[in-house]
The first five atom37 places (N, CA, C, CB, O) and aatype in JSON, in Angstrom:
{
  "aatype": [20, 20, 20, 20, 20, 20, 20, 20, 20, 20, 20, 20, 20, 20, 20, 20, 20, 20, 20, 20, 20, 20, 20, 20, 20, 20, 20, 20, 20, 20, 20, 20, 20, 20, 20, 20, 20, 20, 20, 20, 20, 20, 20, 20, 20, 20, 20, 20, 20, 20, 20, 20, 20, 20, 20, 20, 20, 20, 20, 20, 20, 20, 20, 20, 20, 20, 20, 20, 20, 20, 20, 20, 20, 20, 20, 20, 20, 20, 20, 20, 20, 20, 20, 20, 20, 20, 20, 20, 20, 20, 20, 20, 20, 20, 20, 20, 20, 20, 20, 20, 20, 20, 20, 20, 20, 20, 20, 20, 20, 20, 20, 20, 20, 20, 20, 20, 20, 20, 20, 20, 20, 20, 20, 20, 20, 20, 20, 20, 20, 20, 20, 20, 20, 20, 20],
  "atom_mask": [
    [1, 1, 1, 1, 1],
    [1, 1, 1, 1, 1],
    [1, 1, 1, 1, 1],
    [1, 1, 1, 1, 1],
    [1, 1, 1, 1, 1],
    [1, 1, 1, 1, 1],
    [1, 1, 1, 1, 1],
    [1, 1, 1, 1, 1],
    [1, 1, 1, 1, 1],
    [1, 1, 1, 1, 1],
    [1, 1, 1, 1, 1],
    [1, 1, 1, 1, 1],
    [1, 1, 1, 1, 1],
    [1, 1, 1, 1, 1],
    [1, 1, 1, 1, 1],
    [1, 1, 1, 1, 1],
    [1, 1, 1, 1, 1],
    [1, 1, 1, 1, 1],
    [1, 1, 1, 1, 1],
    [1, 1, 1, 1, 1],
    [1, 1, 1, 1, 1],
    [1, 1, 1, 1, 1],
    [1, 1, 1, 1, 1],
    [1, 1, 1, 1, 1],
    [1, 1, 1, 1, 1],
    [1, 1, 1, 1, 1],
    [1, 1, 1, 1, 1],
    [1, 1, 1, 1, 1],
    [1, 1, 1, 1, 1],
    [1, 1, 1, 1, 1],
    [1, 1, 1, 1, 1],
    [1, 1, 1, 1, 1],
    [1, 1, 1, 1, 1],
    [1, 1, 1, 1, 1],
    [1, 1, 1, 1, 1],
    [1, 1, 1, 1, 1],
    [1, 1, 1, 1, 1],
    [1, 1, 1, 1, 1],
    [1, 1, 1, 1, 1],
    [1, 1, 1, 1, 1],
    [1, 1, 1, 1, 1],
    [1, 1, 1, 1, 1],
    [1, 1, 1, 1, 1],
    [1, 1, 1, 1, 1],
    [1, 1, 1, 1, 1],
    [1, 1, 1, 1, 1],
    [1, 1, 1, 1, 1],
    [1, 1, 1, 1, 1],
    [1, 1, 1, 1, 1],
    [1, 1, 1, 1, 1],
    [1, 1, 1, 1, 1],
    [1, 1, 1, 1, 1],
    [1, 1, 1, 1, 1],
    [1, 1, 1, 1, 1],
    [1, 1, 1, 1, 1],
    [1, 1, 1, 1, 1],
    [1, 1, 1, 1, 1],
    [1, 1, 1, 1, 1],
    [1, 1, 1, 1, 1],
    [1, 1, 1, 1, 1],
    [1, 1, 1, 1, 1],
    [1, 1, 1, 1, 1],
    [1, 1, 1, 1, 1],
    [1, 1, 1, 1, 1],
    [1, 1, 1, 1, 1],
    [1, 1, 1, 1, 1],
    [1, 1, 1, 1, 1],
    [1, 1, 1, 1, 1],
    [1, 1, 1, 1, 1],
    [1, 1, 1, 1, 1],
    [1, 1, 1, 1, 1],
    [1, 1, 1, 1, 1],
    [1, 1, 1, 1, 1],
    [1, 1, 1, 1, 1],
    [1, 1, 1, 1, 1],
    [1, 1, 1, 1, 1],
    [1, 1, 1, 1, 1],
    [1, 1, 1, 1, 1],
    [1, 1, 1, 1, 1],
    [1, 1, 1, 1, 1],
    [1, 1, 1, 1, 1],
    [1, 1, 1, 1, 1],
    [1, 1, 1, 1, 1],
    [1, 1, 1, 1, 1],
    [1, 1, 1, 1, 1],
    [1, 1, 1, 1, 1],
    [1, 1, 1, 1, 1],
    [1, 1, 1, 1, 1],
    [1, 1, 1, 1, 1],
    [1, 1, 1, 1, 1],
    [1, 1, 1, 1, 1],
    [1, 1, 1, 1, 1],
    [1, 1, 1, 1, 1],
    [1, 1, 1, 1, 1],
    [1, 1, 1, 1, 1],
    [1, 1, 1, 1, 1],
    [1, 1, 1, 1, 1],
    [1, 1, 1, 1, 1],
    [1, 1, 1, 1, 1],
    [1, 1, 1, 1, 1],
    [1, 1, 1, 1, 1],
    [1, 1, 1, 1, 1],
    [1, 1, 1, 1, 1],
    [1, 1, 1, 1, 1],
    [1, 1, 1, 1, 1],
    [1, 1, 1, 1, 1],
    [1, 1, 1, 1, 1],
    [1, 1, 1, 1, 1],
    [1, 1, 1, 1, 1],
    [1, 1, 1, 1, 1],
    [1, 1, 1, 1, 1],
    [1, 1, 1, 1, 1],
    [1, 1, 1, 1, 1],
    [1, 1, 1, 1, 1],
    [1, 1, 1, 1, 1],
    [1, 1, 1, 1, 1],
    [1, 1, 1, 1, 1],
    [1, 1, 1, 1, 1],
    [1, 1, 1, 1, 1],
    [1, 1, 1, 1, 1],
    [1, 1, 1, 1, 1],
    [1, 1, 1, 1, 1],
    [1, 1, 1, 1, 1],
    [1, 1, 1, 1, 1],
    [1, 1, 1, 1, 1],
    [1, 1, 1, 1, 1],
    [1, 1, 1, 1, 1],
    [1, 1, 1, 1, 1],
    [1, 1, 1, 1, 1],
    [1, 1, 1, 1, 1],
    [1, 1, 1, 1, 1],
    [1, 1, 1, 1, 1],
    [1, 1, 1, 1, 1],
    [1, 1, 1, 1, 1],
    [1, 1, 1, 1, 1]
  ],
  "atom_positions": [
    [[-57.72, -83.27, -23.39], [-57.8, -82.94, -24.79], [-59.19, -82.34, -25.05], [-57.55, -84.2, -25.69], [-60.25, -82.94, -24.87]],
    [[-59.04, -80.95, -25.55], [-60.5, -80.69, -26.1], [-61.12, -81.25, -26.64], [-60.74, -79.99, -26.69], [-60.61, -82.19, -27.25]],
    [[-62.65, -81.02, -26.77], [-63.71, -81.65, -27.8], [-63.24, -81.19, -29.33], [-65.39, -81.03, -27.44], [-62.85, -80.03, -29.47]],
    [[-63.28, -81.96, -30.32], [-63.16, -81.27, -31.49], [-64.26, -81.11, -32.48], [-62.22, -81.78, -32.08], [-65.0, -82.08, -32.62]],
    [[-64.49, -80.04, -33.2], [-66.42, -79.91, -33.55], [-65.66, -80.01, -35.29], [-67.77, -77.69, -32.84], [-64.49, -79.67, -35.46]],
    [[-66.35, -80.39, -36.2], [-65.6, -80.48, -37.74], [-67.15, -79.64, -37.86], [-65.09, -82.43, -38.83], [-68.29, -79.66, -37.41]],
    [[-66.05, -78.75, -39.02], [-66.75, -77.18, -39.41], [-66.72, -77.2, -40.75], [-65.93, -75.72, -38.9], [-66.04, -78.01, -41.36]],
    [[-67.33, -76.46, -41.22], [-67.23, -76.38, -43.05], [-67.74, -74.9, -43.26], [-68.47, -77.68, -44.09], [-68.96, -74.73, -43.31]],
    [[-67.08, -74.08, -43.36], [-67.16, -72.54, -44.35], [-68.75, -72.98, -44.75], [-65.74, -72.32, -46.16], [-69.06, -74.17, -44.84]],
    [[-69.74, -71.83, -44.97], [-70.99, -72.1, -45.24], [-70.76, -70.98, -46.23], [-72.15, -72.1, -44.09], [-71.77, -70.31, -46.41]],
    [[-69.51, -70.55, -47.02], [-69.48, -69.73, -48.25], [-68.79, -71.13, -49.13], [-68.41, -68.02, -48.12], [-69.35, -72.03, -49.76]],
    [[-67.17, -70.82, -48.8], [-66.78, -72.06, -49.95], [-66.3, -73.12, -49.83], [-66.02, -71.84, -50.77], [-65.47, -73.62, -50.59]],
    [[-67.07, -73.95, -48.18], [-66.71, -75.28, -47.83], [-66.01, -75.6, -47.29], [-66.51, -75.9, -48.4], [-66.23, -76.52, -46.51]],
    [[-64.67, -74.95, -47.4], [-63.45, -75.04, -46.76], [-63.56, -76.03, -45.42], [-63.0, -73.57, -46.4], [-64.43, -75.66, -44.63]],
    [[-62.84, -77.22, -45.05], [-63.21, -77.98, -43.59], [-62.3, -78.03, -43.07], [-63.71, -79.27, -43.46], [-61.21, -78.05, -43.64]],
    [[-62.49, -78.08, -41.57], [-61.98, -77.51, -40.34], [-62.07, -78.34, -39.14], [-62.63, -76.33, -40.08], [-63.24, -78.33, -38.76]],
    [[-61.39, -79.0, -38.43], [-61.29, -79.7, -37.35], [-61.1, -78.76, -36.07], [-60.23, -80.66, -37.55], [-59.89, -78.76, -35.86]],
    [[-61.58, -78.14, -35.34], [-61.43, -77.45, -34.11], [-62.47, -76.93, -33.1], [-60.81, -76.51, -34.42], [-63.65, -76.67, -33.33]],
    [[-61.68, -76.82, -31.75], [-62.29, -76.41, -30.71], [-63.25, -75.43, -30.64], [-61.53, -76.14, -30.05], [-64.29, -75.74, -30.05]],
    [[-63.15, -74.28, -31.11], [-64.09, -73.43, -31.31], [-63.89, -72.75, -32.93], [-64.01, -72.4, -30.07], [-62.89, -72.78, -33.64]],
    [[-65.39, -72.09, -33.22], [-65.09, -71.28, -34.76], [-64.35, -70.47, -34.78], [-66.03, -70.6, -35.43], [-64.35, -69.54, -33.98]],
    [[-63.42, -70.68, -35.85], [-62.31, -69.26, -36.56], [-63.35, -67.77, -36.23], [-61.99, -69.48, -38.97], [-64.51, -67.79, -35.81]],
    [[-62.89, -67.06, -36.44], [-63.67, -65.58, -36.4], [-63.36, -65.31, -38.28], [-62.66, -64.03, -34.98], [-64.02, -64.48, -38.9]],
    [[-62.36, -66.1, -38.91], [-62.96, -66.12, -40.54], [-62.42, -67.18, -40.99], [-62.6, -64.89, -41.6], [-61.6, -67.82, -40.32]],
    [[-62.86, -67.56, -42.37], [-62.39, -69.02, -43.55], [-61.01, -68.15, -43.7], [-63.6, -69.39, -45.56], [-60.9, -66.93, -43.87]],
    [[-60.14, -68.97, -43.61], [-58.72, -68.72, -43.97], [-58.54, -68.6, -45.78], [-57.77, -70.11, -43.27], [-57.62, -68.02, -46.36]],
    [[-59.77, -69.35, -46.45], [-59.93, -69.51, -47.82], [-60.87, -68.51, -48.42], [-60.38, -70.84, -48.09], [-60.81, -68.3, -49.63]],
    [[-61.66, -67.92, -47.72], [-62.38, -66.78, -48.65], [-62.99, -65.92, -47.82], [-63.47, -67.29, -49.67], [-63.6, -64.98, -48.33]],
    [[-62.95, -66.07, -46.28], [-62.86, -64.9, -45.42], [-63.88, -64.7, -45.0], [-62.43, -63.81, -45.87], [-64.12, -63.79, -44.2]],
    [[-65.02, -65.8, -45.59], [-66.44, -66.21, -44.71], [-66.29, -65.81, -43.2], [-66.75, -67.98, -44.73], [-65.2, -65.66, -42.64]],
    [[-67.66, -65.64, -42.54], [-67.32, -65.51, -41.2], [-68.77, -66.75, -40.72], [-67.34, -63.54, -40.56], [-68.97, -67.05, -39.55]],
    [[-69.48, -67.21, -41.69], [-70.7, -68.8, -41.21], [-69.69, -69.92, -41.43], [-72.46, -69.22, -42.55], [-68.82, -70.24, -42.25]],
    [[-70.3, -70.41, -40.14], [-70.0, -71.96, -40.14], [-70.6, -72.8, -40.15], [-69.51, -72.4, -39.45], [-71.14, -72.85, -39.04]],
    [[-71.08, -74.07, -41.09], [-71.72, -75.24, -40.79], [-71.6, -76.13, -39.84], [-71.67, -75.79, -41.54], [-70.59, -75.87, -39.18]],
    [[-72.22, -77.17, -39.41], [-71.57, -78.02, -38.03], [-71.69, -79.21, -39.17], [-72.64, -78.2, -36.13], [-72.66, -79.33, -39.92]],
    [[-70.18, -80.31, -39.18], [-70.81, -81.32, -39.82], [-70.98, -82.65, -39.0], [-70.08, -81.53, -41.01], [-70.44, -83.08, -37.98]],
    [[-72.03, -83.18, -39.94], [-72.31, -84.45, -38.5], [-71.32, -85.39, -38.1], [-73.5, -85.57, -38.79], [-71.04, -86.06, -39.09]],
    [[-70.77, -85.69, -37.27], [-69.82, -86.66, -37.13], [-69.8, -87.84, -36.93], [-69.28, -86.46, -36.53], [-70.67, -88.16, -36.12]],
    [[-68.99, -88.93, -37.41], [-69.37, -90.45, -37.06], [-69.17, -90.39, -35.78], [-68.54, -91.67, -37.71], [-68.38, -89.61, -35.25]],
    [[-70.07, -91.45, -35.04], [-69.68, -91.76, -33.38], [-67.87, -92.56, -33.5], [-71.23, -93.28, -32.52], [-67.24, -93.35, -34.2]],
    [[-67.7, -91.65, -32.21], [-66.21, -92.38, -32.24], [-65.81, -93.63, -31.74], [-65.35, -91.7, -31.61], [-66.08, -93.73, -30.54]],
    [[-65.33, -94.52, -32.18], [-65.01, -95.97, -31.65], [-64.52, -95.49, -30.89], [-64.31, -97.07, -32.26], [-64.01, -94.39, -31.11]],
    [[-64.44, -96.22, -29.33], [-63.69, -96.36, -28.78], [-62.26, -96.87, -28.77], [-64.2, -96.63, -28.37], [-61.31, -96.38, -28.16]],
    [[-62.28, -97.98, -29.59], [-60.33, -98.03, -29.82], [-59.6, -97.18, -30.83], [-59.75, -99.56, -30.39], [-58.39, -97.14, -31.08]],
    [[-60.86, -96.35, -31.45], [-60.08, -94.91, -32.37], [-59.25, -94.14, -31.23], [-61.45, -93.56, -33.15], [-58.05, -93.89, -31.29]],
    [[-60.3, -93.74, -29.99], [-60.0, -92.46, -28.75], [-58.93, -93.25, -28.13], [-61.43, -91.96, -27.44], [-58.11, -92.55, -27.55]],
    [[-58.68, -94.62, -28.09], [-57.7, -95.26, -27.25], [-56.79, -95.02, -27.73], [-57.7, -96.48, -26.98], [-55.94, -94.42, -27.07]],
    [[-56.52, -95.37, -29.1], [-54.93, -95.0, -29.91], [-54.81, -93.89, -30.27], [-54.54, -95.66, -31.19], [-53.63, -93.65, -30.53]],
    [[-55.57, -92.94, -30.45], [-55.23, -91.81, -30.65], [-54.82, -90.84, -28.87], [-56.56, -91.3, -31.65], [-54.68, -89.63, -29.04]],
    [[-54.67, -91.26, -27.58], [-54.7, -91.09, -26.53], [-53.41, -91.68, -26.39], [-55.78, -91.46, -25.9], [-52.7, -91.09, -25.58]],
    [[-52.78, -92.97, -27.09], [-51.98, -94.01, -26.21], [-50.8, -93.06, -27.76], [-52.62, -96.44, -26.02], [-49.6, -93.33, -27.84]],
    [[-51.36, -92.24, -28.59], [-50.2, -92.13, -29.92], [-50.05, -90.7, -28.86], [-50.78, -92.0, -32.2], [-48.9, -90.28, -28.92]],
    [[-50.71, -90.08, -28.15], [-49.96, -88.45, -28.01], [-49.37, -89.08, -26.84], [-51.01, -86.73, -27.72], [-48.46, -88.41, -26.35]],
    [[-49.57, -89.97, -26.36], [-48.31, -90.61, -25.08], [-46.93, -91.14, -25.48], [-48.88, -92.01, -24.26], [-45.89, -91.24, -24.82]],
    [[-47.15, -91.38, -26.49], [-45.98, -91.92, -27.12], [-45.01, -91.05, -27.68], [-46.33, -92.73, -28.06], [-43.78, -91.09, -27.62]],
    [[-45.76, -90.29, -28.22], [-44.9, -89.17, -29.09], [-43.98, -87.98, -27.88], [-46.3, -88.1, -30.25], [-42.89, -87.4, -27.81]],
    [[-45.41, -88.15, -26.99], [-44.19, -87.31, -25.18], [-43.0, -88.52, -24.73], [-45.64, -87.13, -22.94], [-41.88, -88.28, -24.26]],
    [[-43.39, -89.42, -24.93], [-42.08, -90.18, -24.57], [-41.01, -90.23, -25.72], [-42.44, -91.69, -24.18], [-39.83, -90.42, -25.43]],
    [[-41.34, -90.09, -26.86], [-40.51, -90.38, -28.23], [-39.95, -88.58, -27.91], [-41.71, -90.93, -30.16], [-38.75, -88.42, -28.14]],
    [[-40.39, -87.85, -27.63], [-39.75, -86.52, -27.22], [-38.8, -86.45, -25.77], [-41.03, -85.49, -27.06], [-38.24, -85.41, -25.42]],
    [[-38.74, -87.27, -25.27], [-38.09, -87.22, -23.74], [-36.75, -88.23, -24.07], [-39.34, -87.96, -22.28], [-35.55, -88.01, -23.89]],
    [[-37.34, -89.23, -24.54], [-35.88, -90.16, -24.86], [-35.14, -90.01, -26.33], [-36.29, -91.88, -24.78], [-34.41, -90.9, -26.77]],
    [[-35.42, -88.73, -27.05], [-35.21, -89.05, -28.77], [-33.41, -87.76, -28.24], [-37.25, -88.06, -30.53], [-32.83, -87.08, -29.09]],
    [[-33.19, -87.79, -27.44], [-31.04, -87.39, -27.19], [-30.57, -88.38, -26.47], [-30.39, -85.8, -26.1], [-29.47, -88.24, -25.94]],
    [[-31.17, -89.35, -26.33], [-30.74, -90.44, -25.57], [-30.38, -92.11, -26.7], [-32.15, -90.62, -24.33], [-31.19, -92.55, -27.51]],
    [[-29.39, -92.55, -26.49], [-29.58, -93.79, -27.62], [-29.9, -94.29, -26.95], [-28.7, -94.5, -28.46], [-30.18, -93.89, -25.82]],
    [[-29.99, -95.45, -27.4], [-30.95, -97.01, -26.8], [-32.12, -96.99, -26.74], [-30.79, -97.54, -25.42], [-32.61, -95.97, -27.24]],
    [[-33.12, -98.01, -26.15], [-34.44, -98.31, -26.19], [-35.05, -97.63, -24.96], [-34.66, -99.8, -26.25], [-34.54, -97.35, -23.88]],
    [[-36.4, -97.41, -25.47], [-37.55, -96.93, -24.43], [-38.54, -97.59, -24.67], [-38.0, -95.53, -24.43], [-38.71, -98.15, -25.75]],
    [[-39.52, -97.64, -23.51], [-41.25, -98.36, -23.29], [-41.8, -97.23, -24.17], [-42.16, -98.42, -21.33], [-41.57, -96.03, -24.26]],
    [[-42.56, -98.04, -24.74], [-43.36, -97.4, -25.83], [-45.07, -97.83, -25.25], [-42.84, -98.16, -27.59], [-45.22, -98.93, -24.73]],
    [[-45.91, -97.17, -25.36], [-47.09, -97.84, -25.35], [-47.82, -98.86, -26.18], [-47.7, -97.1, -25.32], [-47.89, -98.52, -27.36]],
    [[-48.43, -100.11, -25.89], [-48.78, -100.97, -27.16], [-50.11, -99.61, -27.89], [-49.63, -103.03, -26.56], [-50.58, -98.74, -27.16]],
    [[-50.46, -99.75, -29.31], [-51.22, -98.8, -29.74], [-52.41, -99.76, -30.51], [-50.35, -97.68, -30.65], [-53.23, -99.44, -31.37]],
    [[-52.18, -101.01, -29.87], [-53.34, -101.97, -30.9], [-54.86, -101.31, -30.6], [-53.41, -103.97, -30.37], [-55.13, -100.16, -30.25]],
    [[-55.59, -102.26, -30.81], [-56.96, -101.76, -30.37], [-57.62, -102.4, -29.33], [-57.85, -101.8, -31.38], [-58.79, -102.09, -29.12]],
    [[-57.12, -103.16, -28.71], [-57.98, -103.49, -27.35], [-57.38, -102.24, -26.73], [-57.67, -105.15, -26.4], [-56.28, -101.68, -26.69]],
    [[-59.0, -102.0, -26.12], [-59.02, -100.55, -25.04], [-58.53, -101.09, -23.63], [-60.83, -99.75, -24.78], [-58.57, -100.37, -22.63]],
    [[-58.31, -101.73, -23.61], [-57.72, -102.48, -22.08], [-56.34, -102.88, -22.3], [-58.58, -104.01, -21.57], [-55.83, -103.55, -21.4]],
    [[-55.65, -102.59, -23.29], [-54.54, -103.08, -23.21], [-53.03, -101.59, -23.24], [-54.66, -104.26, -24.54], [-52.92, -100.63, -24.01]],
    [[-52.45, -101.89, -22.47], [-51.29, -101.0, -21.82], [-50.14, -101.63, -21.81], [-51.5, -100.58, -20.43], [-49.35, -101.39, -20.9]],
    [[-49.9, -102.32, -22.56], [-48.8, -103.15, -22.78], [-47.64, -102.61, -23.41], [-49.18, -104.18, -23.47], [-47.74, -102.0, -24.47]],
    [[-46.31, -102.83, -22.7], [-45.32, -101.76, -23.42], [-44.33, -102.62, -24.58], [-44.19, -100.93, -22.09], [-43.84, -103.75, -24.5]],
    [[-44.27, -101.67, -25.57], [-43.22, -102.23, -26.61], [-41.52, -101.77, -26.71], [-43.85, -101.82, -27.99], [-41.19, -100.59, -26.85]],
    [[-40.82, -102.55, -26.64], [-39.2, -101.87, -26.55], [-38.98, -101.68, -27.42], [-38.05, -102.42, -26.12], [-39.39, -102.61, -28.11]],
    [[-38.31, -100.62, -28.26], [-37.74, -100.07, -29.1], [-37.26, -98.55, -29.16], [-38.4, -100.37, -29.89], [-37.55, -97.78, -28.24]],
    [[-36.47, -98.1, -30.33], [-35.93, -96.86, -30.3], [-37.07, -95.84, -30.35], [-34.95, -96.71, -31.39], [-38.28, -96.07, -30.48]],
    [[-36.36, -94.52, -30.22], [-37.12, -93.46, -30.31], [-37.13, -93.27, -31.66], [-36.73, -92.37, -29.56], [-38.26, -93.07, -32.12]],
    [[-36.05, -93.27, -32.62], [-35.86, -93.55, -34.1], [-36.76, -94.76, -34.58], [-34.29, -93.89, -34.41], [-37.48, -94.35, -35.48]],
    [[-36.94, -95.79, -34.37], [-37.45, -96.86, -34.83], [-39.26, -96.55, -34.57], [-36.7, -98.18, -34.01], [-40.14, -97.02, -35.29]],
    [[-39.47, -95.65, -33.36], [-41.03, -95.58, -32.92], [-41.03, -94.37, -33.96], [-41.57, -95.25, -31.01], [-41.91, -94.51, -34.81]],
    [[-40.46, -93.51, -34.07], [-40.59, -92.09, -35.3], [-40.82, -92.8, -36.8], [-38.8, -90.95, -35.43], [-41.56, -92.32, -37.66]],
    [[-40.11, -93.92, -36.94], [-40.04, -94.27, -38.69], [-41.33, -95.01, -38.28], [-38.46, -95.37, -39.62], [-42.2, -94.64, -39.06]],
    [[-41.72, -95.68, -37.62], [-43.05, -96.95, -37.7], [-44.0, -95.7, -38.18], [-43.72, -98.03, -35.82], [-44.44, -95.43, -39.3]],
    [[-44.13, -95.13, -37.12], [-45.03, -93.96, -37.16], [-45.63, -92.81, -38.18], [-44.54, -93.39, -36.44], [-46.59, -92.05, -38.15]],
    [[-44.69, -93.06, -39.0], [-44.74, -91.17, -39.68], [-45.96, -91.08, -40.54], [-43.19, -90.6, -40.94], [-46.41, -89.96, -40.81]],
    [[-46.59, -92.26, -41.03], [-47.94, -92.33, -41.69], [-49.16, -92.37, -40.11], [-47.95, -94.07, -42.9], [-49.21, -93.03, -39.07]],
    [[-49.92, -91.35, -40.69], [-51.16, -91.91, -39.53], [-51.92, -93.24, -39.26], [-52.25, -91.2, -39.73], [-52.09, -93.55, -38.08]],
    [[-52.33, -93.95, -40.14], [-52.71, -95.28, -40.32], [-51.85, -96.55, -39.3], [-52.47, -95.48, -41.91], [-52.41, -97.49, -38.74]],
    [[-50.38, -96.23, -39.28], [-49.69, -97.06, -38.72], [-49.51, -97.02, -37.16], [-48.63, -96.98, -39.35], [-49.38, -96.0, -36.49]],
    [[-49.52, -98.16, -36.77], [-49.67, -98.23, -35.13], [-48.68, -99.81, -34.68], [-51.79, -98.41, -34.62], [-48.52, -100.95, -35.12]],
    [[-48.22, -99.0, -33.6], [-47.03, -99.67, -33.24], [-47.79, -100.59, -32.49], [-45.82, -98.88, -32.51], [-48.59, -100.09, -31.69]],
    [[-47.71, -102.12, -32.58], [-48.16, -102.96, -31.1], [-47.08, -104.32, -30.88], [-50.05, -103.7, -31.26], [-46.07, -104.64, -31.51]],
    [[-47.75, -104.95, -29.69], [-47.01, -105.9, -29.45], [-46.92, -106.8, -30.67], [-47.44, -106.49, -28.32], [-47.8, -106.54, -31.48]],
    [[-45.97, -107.96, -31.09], [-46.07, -108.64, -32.18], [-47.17, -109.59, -32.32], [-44.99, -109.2, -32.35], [-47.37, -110.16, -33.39]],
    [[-48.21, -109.89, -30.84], [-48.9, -111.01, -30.54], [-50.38, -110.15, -30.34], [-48.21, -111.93, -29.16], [-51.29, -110.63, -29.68]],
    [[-50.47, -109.02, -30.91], [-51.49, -107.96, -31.18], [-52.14, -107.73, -31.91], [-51.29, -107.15, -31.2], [-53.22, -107.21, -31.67]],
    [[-51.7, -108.07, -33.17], [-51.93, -107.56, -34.7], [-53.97, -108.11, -34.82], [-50.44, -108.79, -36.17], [-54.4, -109.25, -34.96]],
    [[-54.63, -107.06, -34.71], [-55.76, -107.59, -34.99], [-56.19, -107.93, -36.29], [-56.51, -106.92, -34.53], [-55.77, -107.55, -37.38]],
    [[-57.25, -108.84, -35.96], [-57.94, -109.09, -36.76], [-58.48, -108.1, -37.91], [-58.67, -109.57, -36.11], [-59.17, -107.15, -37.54]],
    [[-58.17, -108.29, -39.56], [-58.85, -107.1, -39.99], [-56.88, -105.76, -40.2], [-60.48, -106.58, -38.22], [-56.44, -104.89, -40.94]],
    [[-56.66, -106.17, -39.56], [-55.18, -105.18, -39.83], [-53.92, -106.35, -40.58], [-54.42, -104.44, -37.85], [-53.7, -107.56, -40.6]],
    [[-53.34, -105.13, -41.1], [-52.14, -105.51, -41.69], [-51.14, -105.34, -41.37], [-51.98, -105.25, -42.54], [-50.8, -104.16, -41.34]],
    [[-50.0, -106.49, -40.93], [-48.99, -106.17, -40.42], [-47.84, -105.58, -41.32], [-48.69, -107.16, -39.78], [-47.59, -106.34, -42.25]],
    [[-47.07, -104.45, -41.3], [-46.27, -103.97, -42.58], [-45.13, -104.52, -41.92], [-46.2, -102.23, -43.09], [-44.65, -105.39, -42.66]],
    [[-44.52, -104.42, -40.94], [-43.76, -104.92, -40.08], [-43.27, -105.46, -38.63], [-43.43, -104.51, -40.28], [-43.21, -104.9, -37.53]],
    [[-42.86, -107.13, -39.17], [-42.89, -107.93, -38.03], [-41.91, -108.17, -37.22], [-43.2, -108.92, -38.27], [-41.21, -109.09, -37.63]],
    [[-41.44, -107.57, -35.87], [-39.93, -107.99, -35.18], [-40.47, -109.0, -33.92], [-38.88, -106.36, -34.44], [-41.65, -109.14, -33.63]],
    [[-39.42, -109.62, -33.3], [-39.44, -110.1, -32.1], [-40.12, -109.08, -31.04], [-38.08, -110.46, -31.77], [-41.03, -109.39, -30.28]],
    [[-39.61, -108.0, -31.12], [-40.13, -106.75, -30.4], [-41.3, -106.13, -30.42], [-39.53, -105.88, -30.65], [-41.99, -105.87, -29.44]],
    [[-41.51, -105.92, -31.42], [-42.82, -105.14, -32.18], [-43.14, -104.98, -33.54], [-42.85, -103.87, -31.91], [-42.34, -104.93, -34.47]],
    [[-44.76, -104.9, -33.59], [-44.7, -105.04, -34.97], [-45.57, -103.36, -35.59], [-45.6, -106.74, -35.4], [-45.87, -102.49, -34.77]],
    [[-45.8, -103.23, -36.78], [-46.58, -102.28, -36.92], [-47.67, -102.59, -37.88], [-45.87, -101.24, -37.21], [-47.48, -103.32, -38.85]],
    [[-48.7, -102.11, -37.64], [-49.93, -102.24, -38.35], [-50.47, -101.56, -39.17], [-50.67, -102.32, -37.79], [-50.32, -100.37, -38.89]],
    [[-51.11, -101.74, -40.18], [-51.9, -100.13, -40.92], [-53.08, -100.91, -40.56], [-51.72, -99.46, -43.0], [-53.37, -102.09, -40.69]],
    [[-53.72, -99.79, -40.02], [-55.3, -100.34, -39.48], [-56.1, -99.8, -41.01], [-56.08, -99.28, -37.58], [-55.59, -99.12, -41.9]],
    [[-57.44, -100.32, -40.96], [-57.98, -99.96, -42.35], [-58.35, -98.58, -42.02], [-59.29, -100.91, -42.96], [-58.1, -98.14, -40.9]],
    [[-59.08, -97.62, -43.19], [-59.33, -96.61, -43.61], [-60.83, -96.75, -43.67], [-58.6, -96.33, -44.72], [-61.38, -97.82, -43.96]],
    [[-61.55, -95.51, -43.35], [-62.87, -96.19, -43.6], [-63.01, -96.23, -44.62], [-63.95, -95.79, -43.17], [-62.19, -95.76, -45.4]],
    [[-64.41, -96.97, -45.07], [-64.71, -97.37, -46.39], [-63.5, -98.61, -46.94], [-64.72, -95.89, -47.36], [-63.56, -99.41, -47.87]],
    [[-62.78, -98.44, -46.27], [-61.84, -99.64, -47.24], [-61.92, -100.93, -46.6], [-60.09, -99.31, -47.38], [-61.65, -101.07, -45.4]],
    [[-62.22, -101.72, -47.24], [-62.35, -103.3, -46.94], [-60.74, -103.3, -46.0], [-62.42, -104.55, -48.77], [-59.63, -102.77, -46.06]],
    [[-61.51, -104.29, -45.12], [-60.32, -104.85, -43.62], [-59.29, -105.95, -44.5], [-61.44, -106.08, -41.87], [-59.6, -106.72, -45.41]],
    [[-57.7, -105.63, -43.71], [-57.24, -106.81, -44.72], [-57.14, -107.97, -45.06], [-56.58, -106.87, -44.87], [-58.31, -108.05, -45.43]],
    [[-56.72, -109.04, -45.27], [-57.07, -110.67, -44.62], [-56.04, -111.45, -44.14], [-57.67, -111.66, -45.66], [-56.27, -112.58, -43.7]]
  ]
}
């Protein structure tokens, strides 16, 4: 996965997540770019966001197939590879908000909210920054 540099139009702000600069602002046709500073990345941010594009290749390989597939756990221990059973339908609906992360039911960290709890798996909305962790 490329590096990603967050950019901001140095005419009308416009912000930009990508690999290298546009050659113009899609919004006013600027051709400067600002660099903006970025928070250091947690490490269990790069883990789930690594263990969600694995998932979504498997939710693409088994989603003409019925029945269940190994899913990756997506909690936040960076050491953990633990697989969850469920549909390719059921990993698509947990999923469709970014915030939400599929893990084992015996996962749910500290600080997250479980929206939904199965024998199988549960899903989490991890917090947002700035927003108080849940209890």
């Amino acid at each position: 996965m490329p590096t990603l540099f967050r950019l901001r139009c140095a005419r009308c702000g416009y912000g930009v997540s990508v690999a290298s600069a546009p050659e113009r602002c899609p919004m006013c046709g600027g051709e400067a770019w600002d660099h903006e500073a970025a928070a250091p990345a947690d490490a269990s941010v790069e883990k789930r966001r690594g263990v969600r594009a694995t998932n979504e290749r498997i939710r693409l390989l088994v989603q003409a197939f019925d029945g269940s597939a190994e899913f990756v756990c997506e909690c936040a221990d960076e050491d953990c590879f633990e697989l969850v059973t469920m549909s390719a339908d059921e990993w698509r609906a947990a999923t469709v908000e970014g915030a939400y992360f599929v893990v084992r039911p015996t996962h749910v960290a500290l600080g997250e909210q479980a929206v939904i709890a199965t024998e199988r798996y549960a899903v989490v909305r991890a917090a947002r920054r700035g927003e108080p962790a849940a209890s």
